[in-house]
ZAMAR-416947 format. One line per field, with one value per residue: z negated, y, x of N, C-alpha, C, O in turn; residue in three letters. Coordinates in pm, whole numbers. Each point is the difference from the previous one (the first is absolute). Layout:
! ZAMAR-416947
n_c3: c(Z;...) .
n_c2: c(Y;...) .
n_c1: c(X;...) .
ca_c3: c(Z;...) .
ca_c2: c(Y;...) .
ca_c1: c(X;...) .
c_c3: c(Z;...) .
c_c2: c(Y;...) .
c_c1: c(X;...) .
o_c3: c(Z;...) .
o_c2: c(Y;...) .
o_c1: c(X;...) .
aa: c(ALA;...) .
***
This chain:
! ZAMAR-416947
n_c3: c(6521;-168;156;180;-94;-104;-171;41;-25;217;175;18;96;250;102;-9;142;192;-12;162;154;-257;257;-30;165;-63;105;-30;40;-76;239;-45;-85;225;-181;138;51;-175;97;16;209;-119;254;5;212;-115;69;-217;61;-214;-239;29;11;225;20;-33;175;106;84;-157;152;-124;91;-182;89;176;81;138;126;-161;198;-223;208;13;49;240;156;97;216;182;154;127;-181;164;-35;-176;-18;92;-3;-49;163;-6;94;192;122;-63;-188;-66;-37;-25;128;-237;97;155;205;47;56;147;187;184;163;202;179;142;185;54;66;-126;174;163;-42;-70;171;-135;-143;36;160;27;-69;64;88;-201;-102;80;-104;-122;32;32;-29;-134;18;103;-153;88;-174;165;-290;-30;27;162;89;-21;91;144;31;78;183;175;-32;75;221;129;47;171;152;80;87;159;57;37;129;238;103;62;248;150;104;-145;229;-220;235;7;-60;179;21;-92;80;-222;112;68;-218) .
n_c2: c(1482;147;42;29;187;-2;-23;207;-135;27;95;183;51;-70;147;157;41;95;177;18;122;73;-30;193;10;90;20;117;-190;185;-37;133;-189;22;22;196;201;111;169;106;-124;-3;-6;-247;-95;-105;-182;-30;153;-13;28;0;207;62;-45;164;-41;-134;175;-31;-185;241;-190;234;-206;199;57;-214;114;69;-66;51;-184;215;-93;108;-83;-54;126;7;-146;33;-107;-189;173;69;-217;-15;120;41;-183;174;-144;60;-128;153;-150;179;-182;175;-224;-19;-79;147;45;-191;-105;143;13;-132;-77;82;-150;-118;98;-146;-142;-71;-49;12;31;-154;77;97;-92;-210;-95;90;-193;-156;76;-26;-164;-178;20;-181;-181;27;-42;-89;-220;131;-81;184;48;-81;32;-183;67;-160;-119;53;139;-129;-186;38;38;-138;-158;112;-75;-159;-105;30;-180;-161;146;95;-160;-49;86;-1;-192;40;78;-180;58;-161;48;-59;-1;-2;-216;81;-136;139;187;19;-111;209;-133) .
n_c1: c(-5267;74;-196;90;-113;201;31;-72;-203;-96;110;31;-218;-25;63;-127;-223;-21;-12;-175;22;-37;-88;122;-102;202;228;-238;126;10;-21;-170;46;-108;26;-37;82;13;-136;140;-179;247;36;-36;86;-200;-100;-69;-76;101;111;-220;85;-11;235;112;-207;210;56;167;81;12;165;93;80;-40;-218;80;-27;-127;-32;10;-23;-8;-161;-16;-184;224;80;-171;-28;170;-70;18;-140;-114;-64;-202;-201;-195;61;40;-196;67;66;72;51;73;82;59;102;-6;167;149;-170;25;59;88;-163;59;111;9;-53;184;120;-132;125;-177;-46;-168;-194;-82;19;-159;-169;-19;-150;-205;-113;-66;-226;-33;-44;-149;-251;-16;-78;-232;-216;-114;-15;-194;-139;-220;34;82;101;-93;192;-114;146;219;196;-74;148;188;119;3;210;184;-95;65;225;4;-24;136;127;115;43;211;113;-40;125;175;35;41;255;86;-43;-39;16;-233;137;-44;198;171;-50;-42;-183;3;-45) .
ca_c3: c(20;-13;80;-20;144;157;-25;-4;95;-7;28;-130;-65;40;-44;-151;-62;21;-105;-152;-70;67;-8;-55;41;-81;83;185;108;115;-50;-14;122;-73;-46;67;101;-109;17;180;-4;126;-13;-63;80;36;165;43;-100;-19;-35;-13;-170;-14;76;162;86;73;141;46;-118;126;-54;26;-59;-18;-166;-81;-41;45;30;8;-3;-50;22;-146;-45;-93;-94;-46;-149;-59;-88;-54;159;4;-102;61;109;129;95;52;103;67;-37;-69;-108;13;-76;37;-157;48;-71;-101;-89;-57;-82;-59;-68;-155;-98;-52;-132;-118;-40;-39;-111;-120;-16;62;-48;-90;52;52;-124;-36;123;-75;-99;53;106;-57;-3;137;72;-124;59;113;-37;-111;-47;146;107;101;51;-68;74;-34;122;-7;-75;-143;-64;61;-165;-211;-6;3;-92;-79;-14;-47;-187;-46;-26;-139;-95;-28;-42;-182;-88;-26;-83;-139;-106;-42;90;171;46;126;35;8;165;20;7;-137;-74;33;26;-92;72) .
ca_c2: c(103;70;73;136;-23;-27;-184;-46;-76;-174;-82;-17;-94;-112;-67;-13;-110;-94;0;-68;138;72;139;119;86;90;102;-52;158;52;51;-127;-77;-57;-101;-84;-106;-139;-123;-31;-167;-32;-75;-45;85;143;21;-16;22;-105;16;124;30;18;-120;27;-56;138;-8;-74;18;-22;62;36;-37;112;15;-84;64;-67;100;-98;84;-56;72;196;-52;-58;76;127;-46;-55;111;54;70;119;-44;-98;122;-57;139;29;36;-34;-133;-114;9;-64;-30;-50;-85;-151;-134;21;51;-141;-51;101;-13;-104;42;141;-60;-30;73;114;-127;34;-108;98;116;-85;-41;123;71;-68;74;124;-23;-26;74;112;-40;58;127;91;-20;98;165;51;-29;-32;-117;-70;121;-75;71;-98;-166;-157;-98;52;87;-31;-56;62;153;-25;-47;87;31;-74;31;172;27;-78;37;150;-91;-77;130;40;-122;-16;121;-12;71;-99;-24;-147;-116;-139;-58;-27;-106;-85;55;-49;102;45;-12) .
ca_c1: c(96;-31;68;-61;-80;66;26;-137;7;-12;89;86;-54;7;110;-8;-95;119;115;-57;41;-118;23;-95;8;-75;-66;52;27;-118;-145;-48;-108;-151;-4;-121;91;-12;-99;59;41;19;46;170;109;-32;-48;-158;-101;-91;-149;10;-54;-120;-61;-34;74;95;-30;111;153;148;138;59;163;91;33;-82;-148;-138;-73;-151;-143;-160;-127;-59;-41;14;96;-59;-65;109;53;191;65;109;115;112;72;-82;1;-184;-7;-165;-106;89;18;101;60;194;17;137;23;49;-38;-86;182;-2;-73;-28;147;-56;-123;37;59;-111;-28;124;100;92;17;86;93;54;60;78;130;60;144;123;67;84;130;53;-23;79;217;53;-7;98;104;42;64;82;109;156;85;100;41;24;-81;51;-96;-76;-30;19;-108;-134;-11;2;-115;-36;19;-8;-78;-28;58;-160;-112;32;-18;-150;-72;59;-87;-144;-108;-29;-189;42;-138;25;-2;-101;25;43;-92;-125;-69;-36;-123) .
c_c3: c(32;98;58;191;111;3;46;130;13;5;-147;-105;-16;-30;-157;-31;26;-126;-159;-70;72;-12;-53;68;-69;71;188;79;131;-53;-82;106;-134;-73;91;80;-81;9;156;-32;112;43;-31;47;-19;94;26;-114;-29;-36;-57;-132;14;90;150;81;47;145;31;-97;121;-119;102;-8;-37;-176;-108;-12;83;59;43;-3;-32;62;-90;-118;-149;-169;-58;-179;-130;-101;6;143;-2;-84;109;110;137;76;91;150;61;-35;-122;-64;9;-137;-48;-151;39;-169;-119;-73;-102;-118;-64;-86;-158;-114;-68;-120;-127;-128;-115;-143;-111;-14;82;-102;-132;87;133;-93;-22;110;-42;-107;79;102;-76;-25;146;9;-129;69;113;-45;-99;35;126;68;87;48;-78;109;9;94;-62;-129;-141;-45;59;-110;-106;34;-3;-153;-113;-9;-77;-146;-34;9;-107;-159;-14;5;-126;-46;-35;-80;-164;-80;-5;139;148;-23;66;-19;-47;77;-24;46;-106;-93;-24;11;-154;33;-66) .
c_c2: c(129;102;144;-72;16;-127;-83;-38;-132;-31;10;-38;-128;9;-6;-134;-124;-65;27;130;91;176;63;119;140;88;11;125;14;28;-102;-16;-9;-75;-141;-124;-129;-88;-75;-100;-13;-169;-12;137;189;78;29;21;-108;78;172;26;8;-125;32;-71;104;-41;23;44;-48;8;18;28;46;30;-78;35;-74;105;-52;157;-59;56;86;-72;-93;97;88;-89;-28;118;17;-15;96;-39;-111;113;-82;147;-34;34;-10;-123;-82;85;-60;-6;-67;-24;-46;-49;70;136;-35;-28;127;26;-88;70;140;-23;-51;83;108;-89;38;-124;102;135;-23;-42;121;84;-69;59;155;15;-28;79;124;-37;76;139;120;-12;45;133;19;-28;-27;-112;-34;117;-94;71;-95;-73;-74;-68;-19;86;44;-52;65;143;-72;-58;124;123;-82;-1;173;-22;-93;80;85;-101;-37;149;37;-57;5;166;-8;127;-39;-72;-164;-59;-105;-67;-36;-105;-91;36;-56;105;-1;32;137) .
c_c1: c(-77;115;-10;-86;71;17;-188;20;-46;116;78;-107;18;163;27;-34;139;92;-95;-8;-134;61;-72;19;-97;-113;59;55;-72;-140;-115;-125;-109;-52;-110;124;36;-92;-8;88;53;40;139;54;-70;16;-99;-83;-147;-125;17;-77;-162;-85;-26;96;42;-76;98;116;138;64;87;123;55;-17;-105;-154;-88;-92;-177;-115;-144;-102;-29;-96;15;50;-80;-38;121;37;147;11;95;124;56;88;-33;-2;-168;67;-148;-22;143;87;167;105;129;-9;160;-6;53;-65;-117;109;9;-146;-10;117;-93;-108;38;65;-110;-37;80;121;125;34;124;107;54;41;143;131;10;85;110;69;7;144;106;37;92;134;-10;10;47;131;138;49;62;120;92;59;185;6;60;-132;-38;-75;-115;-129;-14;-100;-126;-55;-12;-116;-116;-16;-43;-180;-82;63;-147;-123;31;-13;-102;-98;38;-55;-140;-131;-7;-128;68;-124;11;-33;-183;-33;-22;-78;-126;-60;-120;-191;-59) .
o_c3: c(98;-28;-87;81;105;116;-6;69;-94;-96;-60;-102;-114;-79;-49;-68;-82;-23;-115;-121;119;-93;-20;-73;7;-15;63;9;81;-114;-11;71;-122;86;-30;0;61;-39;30;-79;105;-98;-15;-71;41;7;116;-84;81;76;-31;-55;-102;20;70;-28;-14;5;116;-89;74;-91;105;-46;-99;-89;-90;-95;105;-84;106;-66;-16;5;-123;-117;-90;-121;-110;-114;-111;50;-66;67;81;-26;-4;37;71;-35;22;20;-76;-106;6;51;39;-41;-2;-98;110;-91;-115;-110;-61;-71;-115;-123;-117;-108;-118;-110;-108;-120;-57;-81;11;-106;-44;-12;1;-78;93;18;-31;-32;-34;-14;-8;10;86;48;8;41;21;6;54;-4;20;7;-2;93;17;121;-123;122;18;30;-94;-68;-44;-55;-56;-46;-78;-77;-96;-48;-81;-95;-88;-73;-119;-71;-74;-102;-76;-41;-81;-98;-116;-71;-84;-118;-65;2;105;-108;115;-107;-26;80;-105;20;-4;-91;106;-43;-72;96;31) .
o_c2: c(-11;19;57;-89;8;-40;-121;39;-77;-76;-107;-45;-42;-92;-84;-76;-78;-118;1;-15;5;65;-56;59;5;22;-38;118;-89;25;-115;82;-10;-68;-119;-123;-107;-116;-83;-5;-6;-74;96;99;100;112;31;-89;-28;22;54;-86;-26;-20;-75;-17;109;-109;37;84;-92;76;-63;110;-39;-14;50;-68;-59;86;-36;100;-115;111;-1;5;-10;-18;44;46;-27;102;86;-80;8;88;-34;-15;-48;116;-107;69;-35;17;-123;110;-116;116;-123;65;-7;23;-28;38;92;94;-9;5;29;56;6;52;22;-12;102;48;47;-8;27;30;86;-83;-8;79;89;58;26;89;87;4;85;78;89;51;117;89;14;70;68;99;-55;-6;-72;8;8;18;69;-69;24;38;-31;-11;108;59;7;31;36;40;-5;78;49;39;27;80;41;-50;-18;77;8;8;19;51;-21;22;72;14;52;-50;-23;-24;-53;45;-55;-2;-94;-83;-42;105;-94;63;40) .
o_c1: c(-73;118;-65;24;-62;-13;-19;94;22;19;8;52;21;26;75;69;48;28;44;-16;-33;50;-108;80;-123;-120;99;-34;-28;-41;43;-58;7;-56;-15;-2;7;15;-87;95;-64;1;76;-14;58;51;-27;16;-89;-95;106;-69;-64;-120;-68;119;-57;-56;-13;10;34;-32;12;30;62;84;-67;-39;26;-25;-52;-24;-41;54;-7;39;-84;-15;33;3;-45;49;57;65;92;82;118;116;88;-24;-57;100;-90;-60;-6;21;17;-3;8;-37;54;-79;-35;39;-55;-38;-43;12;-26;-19;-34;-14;-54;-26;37;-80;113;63;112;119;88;48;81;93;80;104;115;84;86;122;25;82;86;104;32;85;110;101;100;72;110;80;98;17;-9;-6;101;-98;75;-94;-111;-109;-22;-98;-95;-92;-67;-106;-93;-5;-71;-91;-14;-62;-90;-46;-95;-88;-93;-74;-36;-87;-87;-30;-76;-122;-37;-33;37;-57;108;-82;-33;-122;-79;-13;-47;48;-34;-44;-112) .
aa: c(UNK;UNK;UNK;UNK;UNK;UNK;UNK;UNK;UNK;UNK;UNK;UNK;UNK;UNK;UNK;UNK;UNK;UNK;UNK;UNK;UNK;UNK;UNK;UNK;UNK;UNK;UNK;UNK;UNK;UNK;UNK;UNK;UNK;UNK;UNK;UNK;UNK;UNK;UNK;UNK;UNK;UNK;UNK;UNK;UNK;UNK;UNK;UNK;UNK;UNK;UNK;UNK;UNK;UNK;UNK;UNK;UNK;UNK;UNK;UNK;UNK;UNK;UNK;UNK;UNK;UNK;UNK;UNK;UNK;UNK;UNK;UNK;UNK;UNK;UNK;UNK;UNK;UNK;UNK;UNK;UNK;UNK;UNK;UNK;UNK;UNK;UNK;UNK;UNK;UNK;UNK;UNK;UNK;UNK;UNK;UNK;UNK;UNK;UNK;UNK;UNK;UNK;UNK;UNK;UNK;UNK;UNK;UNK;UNK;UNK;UNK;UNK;UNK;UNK;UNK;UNK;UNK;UNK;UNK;UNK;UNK;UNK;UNK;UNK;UNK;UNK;UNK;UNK;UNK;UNK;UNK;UNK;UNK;UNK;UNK;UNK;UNK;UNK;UNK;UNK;UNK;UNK;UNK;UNK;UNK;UNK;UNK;UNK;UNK;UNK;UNK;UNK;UNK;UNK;UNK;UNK;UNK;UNK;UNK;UNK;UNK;UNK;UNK;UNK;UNK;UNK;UNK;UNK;UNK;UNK;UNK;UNK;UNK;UNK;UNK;UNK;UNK;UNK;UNK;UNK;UNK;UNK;UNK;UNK;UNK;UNK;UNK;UNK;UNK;UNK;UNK) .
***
């Protein structure tokens, strides 16, 4: 199932897998995270930080409930040598190195990685086909301003946009100056 990035998430991931159905999330809302936090091993409950991208032991690891995060420090020592100091956003103090991880920005990382794969890029081309639909029956065709009560006609104005906009697609198509894609799915790719 191909979805827009408010639907992204472990939890509506895992409930997908549930039911046997793989999400796609195109794109993410908010900011992006690093790609380094992807290589960060935590345990089961992600409580605790296992293994780190450059192999350094922490000289300690608190979690913190209020907002899920891992707050692992290290010795100045260890970090001066670490090329993704300035990508994990390690705060520098006199003797130790400090670093706020959680579970789910590990989770965001990977998703971010994947998303960078042409399997993703093909299935983001595929959801832009479809969320114009949406976006022609708001703005052109006003959607959402019904101006009709009850149920009925309620119906027939939305349906009658609708048909007004499949009619101007058969038009266009039949003069030959409509640009229609093709599903990049069904398509073979071309060497």
């Amino acid at each position: 199932m191909i979805a827009d990035g408010a639907y992204s998430g472990t939890e509506n991931k895992e409930l997908a897998e549930e039911k046997n159905v793989e999400l796609i999330t195109t794109d993410f809302t908010g900011k992006d995270v690093d790609p380094i936090f992807a290589e960060y091993e935590f345990n089961e409950d992600g409580t605790r930080v296992i293994a780190f991208p450059m192999g350094n032991q922490p000289k300690g690891c608190t979690y913190i409930k209020q907002n899920s995060m891992c707050r692992v420090s290290f010795f100045l020592e260890q970090s001066q040598n670490c090329p993704h100091r300035n990508e994990c956003q390690a705060k520098l103090h006199k003797r130790t190195v400090i670093v706020m991880v959680s579970l789910k920005k590990r989770g965001r990382a990977k998703l971010q990685k994947e998303m960078k794969s042409e399997k993703y890029k093909l299935y983001g081309k595929t959801r832009n086909g479809v969320e114009t639909i949406p976006s022609i029956l708001r703005n052109v065709y006003h959607a959402d301003r019904v101006r009709a009560r009850g149920t009925i006609r309620t119906r027939f104005f939305t349906g009658s946009r609708v048909a007004a906009l499949n009619f101007r697609k058969l038009f266009t198509f039949r003069k030959g100056l409509g640009r229609y894609a093709e599903n990049s799915l069904l398509v073979p790719q071309r060497a």
